[in-house]
Each structure stands twice: as structure tokens, then as C-alpha cells.
C-alpha positions in Angstrom: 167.4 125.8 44.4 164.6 123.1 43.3 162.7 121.4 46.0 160.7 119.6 43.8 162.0 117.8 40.7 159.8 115.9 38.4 161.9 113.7 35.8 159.8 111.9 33.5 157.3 111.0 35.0 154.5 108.2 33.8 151.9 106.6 35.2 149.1 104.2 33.9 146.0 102.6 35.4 144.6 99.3 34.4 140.9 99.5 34.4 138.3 96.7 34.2 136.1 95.8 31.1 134.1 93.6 32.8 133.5 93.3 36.4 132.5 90.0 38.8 129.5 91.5 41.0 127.5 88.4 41.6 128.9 84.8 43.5 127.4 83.0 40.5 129.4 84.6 38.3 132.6 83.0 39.6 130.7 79.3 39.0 129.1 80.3 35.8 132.7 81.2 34.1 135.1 80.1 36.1 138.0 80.5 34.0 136.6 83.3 31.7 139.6 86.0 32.4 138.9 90.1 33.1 140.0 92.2 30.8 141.7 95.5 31.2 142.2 98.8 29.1 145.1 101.0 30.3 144.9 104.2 31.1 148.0 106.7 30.8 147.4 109.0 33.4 150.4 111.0 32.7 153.0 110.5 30.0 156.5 111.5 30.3 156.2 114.8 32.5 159.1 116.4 33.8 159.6 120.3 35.5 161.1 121.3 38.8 160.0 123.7 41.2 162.2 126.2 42.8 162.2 126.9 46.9 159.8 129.8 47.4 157.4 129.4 44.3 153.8 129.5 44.1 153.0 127.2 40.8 149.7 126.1 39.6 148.8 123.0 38.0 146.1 123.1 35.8 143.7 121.7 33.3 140.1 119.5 32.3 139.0 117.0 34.2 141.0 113.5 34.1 143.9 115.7 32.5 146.2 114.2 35.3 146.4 117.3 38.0 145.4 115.0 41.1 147.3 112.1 40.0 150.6 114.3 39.8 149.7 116.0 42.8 149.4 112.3 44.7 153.0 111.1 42.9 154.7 114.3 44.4 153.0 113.4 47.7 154.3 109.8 48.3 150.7 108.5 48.0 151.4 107.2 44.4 154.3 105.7 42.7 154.8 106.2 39.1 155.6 103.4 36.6 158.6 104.9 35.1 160.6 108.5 36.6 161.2 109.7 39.8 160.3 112.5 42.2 162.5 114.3 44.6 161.8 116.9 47.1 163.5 118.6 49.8 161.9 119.6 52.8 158.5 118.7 54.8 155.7 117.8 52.8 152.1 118.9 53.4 149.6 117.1 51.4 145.8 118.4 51.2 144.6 116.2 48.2 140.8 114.7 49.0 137.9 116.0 51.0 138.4 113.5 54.3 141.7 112.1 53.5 142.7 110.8 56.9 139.4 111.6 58.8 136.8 108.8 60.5 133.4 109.6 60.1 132.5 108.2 63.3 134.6 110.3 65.5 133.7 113.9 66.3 135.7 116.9 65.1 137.8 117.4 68.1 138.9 113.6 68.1 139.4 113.8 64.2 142.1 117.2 64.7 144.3 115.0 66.7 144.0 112.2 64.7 144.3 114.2 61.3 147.4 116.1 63.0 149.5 113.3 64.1 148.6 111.6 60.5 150.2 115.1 59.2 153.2 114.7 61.8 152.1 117.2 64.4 152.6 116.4 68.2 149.5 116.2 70.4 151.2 118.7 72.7 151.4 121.2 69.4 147.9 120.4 68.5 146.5 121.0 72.0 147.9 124.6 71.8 146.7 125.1 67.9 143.6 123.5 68.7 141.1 126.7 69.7 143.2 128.2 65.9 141.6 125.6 64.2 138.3 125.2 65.8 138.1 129.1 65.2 139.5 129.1 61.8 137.0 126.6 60.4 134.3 128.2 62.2 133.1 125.2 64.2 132.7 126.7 67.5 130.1 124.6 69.5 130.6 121.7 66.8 133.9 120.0 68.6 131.9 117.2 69.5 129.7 116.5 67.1 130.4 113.5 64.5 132.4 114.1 61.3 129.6 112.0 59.7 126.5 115.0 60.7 129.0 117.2 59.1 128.1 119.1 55.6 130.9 118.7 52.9 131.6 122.2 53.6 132.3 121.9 57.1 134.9 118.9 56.6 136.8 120.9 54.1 137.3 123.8 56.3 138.3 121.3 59.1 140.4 119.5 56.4 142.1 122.9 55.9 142.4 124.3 59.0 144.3 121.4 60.6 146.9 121.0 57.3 147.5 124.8 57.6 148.6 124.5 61.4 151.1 122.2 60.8 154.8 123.3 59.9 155.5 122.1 56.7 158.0 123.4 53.8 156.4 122.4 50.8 152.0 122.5 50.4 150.3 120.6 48.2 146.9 122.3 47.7 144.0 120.2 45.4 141.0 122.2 44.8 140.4 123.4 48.3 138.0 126.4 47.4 136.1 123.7 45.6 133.6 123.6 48.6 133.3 126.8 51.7 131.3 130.0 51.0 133.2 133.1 50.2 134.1 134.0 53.7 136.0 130.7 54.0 137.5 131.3 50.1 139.1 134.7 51.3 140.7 133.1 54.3 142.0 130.5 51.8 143.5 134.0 50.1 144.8 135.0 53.2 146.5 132.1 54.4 148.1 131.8 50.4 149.2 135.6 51.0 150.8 134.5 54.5 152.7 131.3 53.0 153.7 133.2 50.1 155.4 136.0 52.7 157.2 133.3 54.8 159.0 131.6 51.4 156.4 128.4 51.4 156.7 126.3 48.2 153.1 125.5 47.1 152.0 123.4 44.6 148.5 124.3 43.7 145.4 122.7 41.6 142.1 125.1 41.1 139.4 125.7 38.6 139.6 128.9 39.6 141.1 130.8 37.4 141.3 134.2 39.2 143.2 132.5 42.0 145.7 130.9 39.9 146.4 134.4 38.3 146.7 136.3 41.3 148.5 134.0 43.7 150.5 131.7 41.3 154.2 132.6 39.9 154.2 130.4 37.1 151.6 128.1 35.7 151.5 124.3 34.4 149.1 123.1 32.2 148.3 119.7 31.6 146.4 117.9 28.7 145.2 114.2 28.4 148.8 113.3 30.6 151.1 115.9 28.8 152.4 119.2 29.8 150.7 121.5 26.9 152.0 124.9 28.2 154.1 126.5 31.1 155.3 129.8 32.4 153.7 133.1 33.3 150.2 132.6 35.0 148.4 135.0 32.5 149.7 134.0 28.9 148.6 130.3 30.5 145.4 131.2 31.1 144.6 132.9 28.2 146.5 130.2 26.1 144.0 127.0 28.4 140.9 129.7 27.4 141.3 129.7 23.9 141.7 125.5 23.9 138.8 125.3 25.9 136.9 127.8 23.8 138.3 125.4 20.5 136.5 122.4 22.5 133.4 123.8 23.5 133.8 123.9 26.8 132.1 125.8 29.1 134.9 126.9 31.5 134.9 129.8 34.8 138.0 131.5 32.8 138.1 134.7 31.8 137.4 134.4 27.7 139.0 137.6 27.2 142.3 138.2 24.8 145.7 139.6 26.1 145.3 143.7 26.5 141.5 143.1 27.1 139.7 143.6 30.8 140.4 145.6 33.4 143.3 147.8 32.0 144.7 150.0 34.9 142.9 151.7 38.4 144.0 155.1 39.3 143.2 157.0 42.8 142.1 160.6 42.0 141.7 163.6 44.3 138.9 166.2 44.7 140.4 168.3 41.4 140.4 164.8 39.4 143.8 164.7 39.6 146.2 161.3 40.2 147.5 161.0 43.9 149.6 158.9 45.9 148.8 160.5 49.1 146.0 161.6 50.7 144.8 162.8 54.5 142.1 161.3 56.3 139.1 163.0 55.9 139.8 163.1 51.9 138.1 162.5 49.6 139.3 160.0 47.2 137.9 158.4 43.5 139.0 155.2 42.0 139.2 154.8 38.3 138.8 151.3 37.1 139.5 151.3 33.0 138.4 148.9 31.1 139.2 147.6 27.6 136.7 145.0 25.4 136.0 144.3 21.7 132.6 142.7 22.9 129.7 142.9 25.0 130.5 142.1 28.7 126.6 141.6 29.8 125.3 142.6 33.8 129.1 142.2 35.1 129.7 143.1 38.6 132.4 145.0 39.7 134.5 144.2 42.9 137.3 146.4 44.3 139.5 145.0 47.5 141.5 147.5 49.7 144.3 145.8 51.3 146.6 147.2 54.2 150.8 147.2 53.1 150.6 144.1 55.2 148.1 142.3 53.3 145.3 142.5 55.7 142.2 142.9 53.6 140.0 146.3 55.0 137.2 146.7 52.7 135.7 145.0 49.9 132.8 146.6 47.9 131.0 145.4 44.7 128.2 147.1 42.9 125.7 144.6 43.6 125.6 145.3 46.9 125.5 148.9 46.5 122.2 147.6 43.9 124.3 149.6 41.2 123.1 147.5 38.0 125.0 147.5 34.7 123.6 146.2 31.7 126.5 145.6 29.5 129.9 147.4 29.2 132.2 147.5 25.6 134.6 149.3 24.6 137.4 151.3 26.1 135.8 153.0 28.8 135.8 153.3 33.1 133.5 153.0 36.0 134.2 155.4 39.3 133.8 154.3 42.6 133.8 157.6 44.8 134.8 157.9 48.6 134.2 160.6 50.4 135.4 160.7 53.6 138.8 158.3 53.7 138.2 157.1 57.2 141.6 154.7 57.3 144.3 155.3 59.4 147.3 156.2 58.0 149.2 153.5 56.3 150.3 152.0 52.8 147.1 150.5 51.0 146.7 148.8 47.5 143.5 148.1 45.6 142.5 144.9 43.4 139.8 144.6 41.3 137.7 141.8 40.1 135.0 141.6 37.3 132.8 139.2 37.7 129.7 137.8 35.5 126.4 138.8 37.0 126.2 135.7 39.6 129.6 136.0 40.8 130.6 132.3 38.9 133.0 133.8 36.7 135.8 135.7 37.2 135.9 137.5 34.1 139.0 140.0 34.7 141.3 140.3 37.8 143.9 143.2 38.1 146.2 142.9 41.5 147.8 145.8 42.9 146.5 147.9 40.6 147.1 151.3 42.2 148.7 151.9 46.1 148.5 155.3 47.7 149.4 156.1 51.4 146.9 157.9 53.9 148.3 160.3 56.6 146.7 161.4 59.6 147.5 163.6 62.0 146.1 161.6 65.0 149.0 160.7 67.4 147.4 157.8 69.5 145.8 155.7 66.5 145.3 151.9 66.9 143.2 150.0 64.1 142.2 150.2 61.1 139.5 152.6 60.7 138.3 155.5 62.6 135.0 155.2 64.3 133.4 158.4 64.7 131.6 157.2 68.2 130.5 160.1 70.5 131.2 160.2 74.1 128.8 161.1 76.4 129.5 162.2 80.1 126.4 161.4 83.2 
């Protein structure tokens, strides 16, 4: 069932040629007339969405993504089609939308809630979640207006995701936070995407719109150009931006190249879907490239069958340097002792360029394997080997 239907949607701006910014311009010419150019913002765009889906919008700059995303939002109206949707809408479209720079951060979370339909009672019990989540602890009172950009956004963010909403409308907001605040942004995706959220999602970031996003639009000067499964997109909006000379954070890489499979091998090298704790335990990452992939780090993610992220490790922190990788080849990362309890666990793997700007291949889920342990009264995650020690 659709939630959100888009029927031919267009929507132009008029934009001054000439603007008045002095009084004496008004007496010099008073009957000299402004002219306008018009700007089609989006031409004749029409998809639905169905309940459930995670779809991504994008494209370049002034291609029309935050425009559409504001039309499906109520904040704009379109000059010719219609938008329905069915079900609560949550809108997080502009860094501050809805905040006053004067007020601190604890007056702006009730003022930002009620703005997003939450009731002050709901708020005053979400309110240490949100003051936690955007990792403003001892900031409550402190003016929006001493805030950095960063700190807003993860306000912004933490206050939208509080409120109970059926459909999200997500622009850019891993556009501004460090990476601790980007993988609670994955997180909270992962979360909505388990409870059936429909979410309606603009990024430049190309590795999040392949791993979270079902299908994919892309849009071009106003005009849907492509649409449908978030990898052939991607490669299709890398090759046009290739043609342009752009210099884009996707991964320029053809279908079949990149980081081709990850298998878990035991001691005697041999594939596995079980191991004890205690084991040990090496993951193959394979790759596949026609050309030279230059200092490229790699990143693998261990996630719990409930999506709770347990380890992530990268070979720049482990100051393993590569200097280029081509070819068809692999890259081991060996684990002796497996010290999680037991479980279902999946790996990910990112390649990224050598200052972590570009994600230049992404495989989700790329192997699983379950860990058994023979320890009755486990609670956790991972064992730690602490010693007791009697006076």
C-alpha cells in the first residue's frame, strides 16, 4: 500500500534580475519594473512510495532533492500535481528549522517537540534520551546561538527521532556530526527500518544510500533520470558524474568490481558457520579491480543478530598501510581468541580512500556465523577476562 504518492509534480521559482537595495533607488526609477527568470525546480515528477520502504533521493546540487523533500512535507506547494500521504509525517529538512537562537537547548526541545506534535508531558519523559543521545550533557542551558553547527544538528536529530511519526523525511543529516554521531544516525536507520518506518531519505553519501536504502531515485536538473535498485543507481549517477567532471564521494567502481564476497575461516583455513569462544577465527575480504585502488583503508563492522554494532576495526588504526591494491585478490583480518558470547553475528565491510572521504566499496552482510559458548550464566557482549582477587 503507498503512503506517499507523487503525481506530477512541478514547481518553479521566480528569481530577481535586479534587486532594489538602496531607498534612492525607489526615487531614482520609480516605475522601472524587476524582472524575473524562472526557475523549474522540478518538472513533471511522479513515483509513489510503498508503507515500509527505505528510498533515497538523490543527485547534484540544485537537482531538486530538498525542494521535493519540502513539497512532500507540506512546507511547499507545487504549481501543478499533488501529493498524498498517509500517516504522520516527520520532517527533518534544514539545520535549525524550528529552533530560536536565543533560547537554550533545554527550552529549544520543548519548543522543537510541540512544533513536531509531541506533548510536553511526552517530552519531559524523552527529555534526558535526547539530551544523552546528542551528547549535550551539561549544555541544557546554554544558548542555541554558542552552539557549533554540529551540536544543533545532533539536537535537531535527537528531538525528530523521539517523536512518533509514520513516515521520516531525512535531508542530509550526516552532513554535519563526527563519526560517532554518523553511526548512531546508522543505528537509529537500522531501528526504523525493523519497526516498518517509511523513510524518505536525501544524502551525498553514497555508502549510506546503498546499505540502508531499498530502492533509489535520482534526480537531474528537475527530472527523475533513473530509479530502482540502490546499486545499479549508484553506479548509473557515478558514471554521469564521471561524464561531467565532477568530483563526487561515490564509489567510481563498475558493477562486479570492489569488495566481492568475506568468508569466516577456521584454524585449518577452512569456511565455517560456527565457531566456540576461545576460537580462532580469519576473515577473508575479496576483492576485484581493473585499476589501481591507491592507500585504501579497510573497515570491517561486526554486528550482533539484533543489529547492535560490537566491534569495528580498520587498518589505519591497527597502522597497517597499503599502498595500492588491483586485481583479484584478498586481505585477511585474523582473530585469535573469539571473545563474544554466543550469539548470531554478521560482518560488513567498507573500503575507504586513504582519508576516510570516500567510500569506495561497501558489502553488507557479507558473511554471518554463530559463536557458542559453554558458559551458562553469560550476560553481555564480550567476555572480560578480569581476575578476582580474595583479602
Amino acid at each position: 500500500m503507498a503512503v506517499i504518492e507523487v503525481s506530477n509534480i512541478t514547481k518553479t521559482f521566480r528569481i530577481p534580475q535586479e534587486r532594489k537595495t538602496q531607498l534612492k533607488e525607489y526615487f531614482v526609477n520609480p516605475f522601472k519594473k524587476n524582472t524575473y527568470k524562472e526557475f523549474k525546480a522540478l518538472d513533471d515528477v511522479s513515483f509513489s512510495i510503498e508503507k515500509g520502504e527505505f528510498v533515497g533521493i538523490i543527485g547534484r546540487n540544485g537537482s531538486g532533492k530538498s525542494t521535493l523533500l519540502k513539497i512532500i512535507s507540506g512546507i511547499f506547494l507545487p504549481n501543478k500535481g499533488y501529493v498524498k500521504t498517509d500517516g504522520n509525517v516527520i520532517p527533518f529538512l534544514e539545520l535549525g528549522v524550528g529552533f530560536n537562537m536565543e533560547l537554550t537547548a533545554k527550552e529549544n526541545i520543548f519548543l522543537n517537540g510541540v512544533i513536531l506534535g509531541m506533548s510536553r508531558s511526552s517530552l519531559q519523559s524523552k527529555y534526558k534520551d535526547i539530551i544523552n543521545f546528542a551528547e549535550l550533557e551539561g549544555f541544557e542551558n546554554t544558548q542555541l546561538k554558542n552552539f557549533s553547527s554540529g551540536m544543533q544538528v545532533r539536537l535537531a536529530f535527537s528531538i525528530a527521532m523521539q517523536a512518533k511519526g509514520d513516515i521520516y523525511i531525512l535531508d542530509e543529516v550526516l552532513a554535519v556530526g563526527d563519526m560517532n554521531f554518523q553511526q548512531k544516525c546508522f543505528n537509529t536507520f537500522r531501528k526504523l527500518k525493523k519497526e516498518g518506518k517509511t523513510i524518505v531519505f536525501v544524502s551525498h553519501s553514497m555508502g549510506a544510500v546503498e546499505e540502508f536504502c531499498d530502492r533509489v531515485i535520482l534526480l537531474d536538473h528537475g527530472k527523475i533520470q533513473d530509479e530502482g535498485d540502490a546499486f545499479d543507481v549508484v553506479r548509473y549517477y557515478s558514471e554521469m558524474s564521471l561524464k561531467n567532471g565532477e568530483n563526487t564521494s561515490i564509489n567510481k567502481v563498475s558493477k562486479g568490481e570492489g569488495i566481492v564476497s568475506v568468508k569466516a575461516l577456521n584454524l585449518k583455513l577452512e569456511e565455517s558457520s560456527s565457531f566456540n569462544m576461545g576460537d580462532y577465527i580469519k576473515l577473508r575480504i575479496n576483492y576485484s579491480f581493473k585499476g589501481n585502488i591507491k592507500n585504501p583503508i579497510f573497515e570491517v563492522n561486526l554486528y550482533r543478530n539484533d543489529g547492535l554494532c560490537v566491534a569495528s576495526l580498520n587498518t589505519q588504526d591497527s597502522e597497517v598501510e597499503i599502498n595500492q591494491i588491483n586485481g583479484n585478490s584478498f586481505i585477511d583480518l585474523n582473530i585469535d581468541n573469539i571473545n563474544f558470547f554466543a550469539g548470531s553475528y554478521n560482518v560488513s565491510v567498507i573500503l575507504f580512500s586513504e582519508d576516510f572521504s570516500t567510500e569506495i566499496s561497501f558489502l553488507e552482510n557479507a558473511c554471518s556465523f554463530e559463536i557458542f559458548s559453554q558458559k551458562e550464566r553469560q550476560s553481555g557482549v564480550v567476555e572480560i577476562l578480569g581476575k578476582w582477587e580474595e583479602k
